[in-house]
C-alpha positions as CSV (number, residue, x, y, z in Angstrom):
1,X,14.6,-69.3,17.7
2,X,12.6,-68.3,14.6
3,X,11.4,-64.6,14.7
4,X,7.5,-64.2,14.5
5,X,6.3,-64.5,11.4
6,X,3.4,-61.5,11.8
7,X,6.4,-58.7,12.1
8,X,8.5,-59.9,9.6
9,X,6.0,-59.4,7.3
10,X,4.8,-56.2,8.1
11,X,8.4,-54.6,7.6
12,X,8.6,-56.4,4.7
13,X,5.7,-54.2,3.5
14,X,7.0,-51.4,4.6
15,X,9.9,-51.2,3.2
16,X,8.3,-52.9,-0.4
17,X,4.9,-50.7,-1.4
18,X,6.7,-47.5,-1.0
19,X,9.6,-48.9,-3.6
20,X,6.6,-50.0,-5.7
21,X,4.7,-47.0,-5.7
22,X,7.5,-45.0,-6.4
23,X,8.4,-47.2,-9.3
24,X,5.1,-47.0,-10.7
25,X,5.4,-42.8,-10.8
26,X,9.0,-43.3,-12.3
27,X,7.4,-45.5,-15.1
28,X,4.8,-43.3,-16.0
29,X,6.9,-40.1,-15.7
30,X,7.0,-40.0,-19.4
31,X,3.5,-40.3,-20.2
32,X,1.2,-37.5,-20.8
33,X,0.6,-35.8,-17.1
34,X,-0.5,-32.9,-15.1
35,X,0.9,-31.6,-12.1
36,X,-1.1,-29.2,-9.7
37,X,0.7,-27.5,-7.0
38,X,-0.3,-25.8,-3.7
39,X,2.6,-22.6,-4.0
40,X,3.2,-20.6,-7.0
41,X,5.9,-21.5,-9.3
42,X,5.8,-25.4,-9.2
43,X,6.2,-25.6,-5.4
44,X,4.9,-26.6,-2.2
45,X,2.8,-30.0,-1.9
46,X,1.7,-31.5,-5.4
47,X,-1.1,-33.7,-6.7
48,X,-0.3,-35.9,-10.3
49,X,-3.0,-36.4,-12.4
50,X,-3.3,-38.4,-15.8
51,X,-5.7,-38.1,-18.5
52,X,-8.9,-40.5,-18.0
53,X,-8.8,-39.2,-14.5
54,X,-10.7,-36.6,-12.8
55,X,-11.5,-35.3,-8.9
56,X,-15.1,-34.5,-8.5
57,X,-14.0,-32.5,-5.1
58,X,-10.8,-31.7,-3.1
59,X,-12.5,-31.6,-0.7
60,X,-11.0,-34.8,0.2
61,X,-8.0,-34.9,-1.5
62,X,-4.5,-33.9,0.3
63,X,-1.1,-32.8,-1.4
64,X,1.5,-34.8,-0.9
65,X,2.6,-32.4,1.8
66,X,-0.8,-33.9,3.4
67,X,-2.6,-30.2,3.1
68,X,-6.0,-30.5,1.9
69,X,-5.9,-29.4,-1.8
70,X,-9.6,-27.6,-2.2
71,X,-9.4,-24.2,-2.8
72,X,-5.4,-24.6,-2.2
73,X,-4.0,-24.8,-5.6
74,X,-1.7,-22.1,-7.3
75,X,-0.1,-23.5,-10.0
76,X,-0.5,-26.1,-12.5
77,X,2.3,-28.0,-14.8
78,X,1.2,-29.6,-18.0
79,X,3.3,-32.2,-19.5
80,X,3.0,-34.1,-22.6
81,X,0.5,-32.7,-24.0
82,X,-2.1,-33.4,-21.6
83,X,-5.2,-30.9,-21.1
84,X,-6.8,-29.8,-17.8
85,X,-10.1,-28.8,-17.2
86,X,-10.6,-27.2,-13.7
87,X,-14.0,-26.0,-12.0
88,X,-14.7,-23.3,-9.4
89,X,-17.0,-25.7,-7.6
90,X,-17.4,-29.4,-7.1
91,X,-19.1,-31.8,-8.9
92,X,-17.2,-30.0,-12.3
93,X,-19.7,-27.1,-12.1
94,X,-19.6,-23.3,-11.5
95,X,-16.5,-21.2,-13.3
96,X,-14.4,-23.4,-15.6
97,X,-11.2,-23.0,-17.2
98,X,-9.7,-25.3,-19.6
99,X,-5.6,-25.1,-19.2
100,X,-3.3,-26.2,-22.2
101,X,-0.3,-25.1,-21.2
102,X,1.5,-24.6,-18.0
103,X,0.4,-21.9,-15.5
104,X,3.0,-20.7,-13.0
105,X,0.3,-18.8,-11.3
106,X,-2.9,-19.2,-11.5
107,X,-3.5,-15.6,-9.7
108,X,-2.5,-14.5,-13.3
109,X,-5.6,-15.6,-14.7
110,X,-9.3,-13.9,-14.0
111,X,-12.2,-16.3,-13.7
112,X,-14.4,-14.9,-16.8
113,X,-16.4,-12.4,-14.7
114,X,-13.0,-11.0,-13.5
115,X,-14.2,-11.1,-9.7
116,X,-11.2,-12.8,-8.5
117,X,-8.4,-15.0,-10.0
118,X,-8.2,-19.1,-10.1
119,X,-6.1,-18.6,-7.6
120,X,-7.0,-21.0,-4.3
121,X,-10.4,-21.0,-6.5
122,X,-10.3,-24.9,-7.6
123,X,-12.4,-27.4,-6.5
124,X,-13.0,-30.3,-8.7
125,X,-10.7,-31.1,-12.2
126,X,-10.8,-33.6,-14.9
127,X,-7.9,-34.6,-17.6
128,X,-8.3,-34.6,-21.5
129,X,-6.2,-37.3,-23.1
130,X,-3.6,-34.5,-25.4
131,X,-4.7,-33.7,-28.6
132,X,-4.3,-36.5,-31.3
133,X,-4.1,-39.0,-28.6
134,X,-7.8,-39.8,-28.0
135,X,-11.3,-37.9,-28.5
136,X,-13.1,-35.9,-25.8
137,X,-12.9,-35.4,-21.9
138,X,-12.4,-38.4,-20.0
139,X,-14.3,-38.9,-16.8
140,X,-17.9,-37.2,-17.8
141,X,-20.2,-39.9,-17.0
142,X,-19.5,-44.0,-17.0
143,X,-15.2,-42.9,-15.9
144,X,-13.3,-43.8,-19.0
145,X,-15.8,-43.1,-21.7
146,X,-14.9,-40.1,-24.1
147,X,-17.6,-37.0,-24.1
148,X,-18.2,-35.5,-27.5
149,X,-17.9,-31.9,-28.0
150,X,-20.7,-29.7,-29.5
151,X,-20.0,-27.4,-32.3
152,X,-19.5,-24.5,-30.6
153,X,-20.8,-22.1,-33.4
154,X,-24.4,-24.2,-32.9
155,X,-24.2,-23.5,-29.0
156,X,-23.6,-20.1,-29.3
157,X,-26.5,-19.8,-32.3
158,X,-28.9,-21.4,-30.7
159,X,-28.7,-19.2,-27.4
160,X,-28.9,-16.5,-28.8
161,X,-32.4,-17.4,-30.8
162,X,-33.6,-19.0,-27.5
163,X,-32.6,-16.3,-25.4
164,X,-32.5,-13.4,-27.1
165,X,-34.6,-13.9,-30.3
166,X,-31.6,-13.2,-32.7
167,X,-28.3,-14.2,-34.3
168,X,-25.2,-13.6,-32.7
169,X,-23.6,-10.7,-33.7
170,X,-19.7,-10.7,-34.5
171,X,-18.4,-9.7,-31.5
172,X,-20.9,-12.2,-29.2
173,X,-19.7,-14.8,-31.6
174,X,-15.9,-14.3,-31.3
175,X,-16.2,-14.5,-27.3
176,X,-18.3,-17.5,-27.0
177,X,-16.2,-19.2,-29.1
178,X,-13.3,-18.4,-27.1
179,X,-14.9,-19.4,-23.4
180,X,-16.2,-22.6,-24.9
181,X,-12.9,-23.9,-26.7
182,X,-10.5,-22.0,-24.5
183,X,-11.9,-22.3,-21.1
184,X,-14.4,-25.5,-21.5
185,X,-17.6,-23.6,-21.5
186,X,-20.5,-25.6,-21.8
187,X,-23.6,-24.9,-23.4
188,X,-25.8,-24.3,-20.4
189,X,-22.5,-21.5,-19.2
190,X,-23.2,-19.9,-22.3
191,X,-26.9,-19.6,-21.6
192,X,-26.4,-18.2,-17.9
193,X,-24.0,-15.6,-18.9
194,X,-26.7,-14.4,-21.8
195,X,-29.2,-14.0,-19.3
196,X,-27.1,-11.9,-17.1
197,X,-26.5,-9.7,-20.1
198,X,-28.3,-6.3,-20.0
199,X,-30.0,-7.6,-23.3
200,X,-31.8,-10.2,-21.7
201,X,-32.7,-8.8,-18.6
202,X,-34.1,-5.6,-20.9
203,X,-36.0,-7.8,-22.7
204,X,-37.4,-9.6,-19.7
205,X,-37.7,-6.2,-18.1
206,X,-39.8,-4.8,-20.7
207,X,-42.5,-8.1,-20.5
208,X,-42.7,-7.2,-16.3
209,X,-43.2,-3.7,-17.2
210,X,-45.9,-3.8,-19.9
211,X,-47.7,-6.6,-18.0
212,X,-48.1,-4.7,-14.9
213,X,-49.4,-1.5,-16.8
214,X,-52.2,-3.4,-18.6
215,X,-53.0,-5.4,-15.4
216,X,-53.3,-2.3,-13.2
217,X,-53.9,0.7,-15.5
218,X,-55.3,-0.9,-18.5
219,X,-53.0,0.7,-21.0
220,X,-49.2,0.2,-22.6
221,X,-46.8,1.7,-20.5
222,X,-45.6,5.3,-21.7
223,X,-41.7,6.0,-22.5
224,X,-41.1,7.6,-18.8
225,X,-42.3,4.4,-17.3
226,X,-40.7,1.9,-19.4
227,X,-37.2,4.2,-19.1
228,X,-37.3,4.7,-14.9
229,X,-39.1,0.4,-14.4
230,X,-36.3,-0.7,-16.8
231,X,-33.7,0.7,-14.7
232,X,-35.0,-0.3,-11.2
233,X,-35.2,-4.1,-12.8
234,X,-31.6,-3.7,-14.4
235,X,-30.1,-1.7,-12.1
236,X,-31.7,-2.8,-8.5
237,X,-32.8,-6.2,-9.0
238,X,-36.6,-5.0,-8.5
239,X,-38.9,-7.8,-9.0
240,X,-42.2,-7.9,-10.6
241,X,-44.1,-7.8,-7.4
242,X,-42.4,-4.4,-6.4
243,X,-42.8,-2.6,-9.8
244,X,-46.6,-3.5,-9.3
245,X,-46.5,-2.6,-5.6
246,X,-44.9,1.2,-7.1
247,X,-47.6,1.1,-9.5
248,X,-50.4,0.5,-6.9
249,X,-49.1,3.3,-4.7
250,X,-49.3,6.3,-7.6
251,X,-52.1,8.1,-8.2
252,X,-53.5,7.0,-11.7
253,X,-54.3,4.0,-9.6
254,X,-55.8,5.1,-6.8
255,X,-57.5,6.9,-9.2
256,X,-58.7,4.2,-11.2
257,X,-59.9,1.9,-7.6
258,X,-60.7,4.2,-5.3
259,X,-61.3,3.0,-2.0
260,X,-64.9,1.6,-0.5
């Protein structure tokens, strides 16, 4: 009597994909690759990635160990010459880091504000084709196409004029050019971490303060008020609704609308 056909075929399977799919890694072990591990030092569960690809969240992606890989990942190996580009938060946004070389652990290496390390800190990746081999990031939008990079000397430049009504001095320069072609930073990056500066918020500070003073006293702020409003914004965060509020509740103004 004939066994059924049904089971046959099933363990036929089952003993065949794995074969293939291991033949298929073995074949492309040569290639160009990166390999992102959940331990330190190359170990524990590992994700392989090559360049065209790119993981908009591990949020949903396991190790091979079968532990979810978001936030999970402590080391990376780079081989052939392949280029990752990792992102503090899904979607390739927040913190990015762009990683040439292999990292035995990523707790080594500070996000740019130095609050914490990349360290179980990663949450979506994509894969440059290596140097020579291919133009741009792969992945950005339609998968596959290559993104252009902007010239990172006209990013920085034109921040700076936007956001700060000025050239970029040497030392500006030199750091801006290092975040966007060691670390990946985008244009937009550059722009949030200007406005963060002291600079900008001074600047910004200085338009709250003298609008309020003309609004409420009708006259330019004097040097005590722009030196102790400047710090409150810088320092505490204060809003333009509570330097008026201080405003309203000192006596040149009471003075100047007296009640009933």
């Amino acid at each position: 009597m004939k066994p059924p056909l049904l089971p046959v075929l099933l363990a036929l399977l089952a003993t065949t994909l794995p074969a293939l799919a291991q033949r298929d890694r073995d074949d492309r072990r040569e290639e160009p690759r990166i390999l992102i591990y959940e331990n330190a030092n190359y170990r524990g569960g590992v994700i392989v990635l090559y360049p065209g690809e790119a993981v908009e969240n591990f949020a949903n992606i396991n190790f091979d160990s079968g532990k979810r890989a978001n936030d999970s990942i402590s080391s990376i190996r780079v081989e052939g010459g392949a280029v990752a580009l990792v992102y503090e938060a899904a979607r390739f946004s927040g913190n990015v880091m762009r990683v040439a070389e292999s990292v035995p652990n990523l707790a080594d290496h500070p996000v740019p504000d130095g609050s914490h390390s990349w360290n179980d800190a990663i949450s979506s990746l994509r894969i440059e084709l290596p140097r020579g081999g291919g133009a741009g990031v792969r992945g950005g939008g339609e998968r596959g196409r290559p993104v252009e990079r902007a010239d990172p000397d006209v990013i920085i430049v034109r921040a700076y004029r936007d956001l700060l009504n000025r050239e970029p001095d040497p030392t500006g320069r030199r750091h801006f050019r290092g975040l966007i072609i060691d670390q990946g930073w985008s244009e937009e990056m550059v722009r949030t971490n200007l406005r963060r500066g002291d600079e900008f918020r001074s600047q910004i500070a200085d338009v709250i303060i003298r609008r309020s003073y003309t609004d409420l006293l009708d006259r330019e702020p004097d040097p005590t008020g722009y030196t102790n409003f400047r710090r409150f914004i810088i320092e505490q965060n204060w809003t333009e609704a509570m330097v008026r509020d201080n405003i309203r509740k000192g006596p040149e103004y009471r003075q100047k609308h007296p009640k009933g």
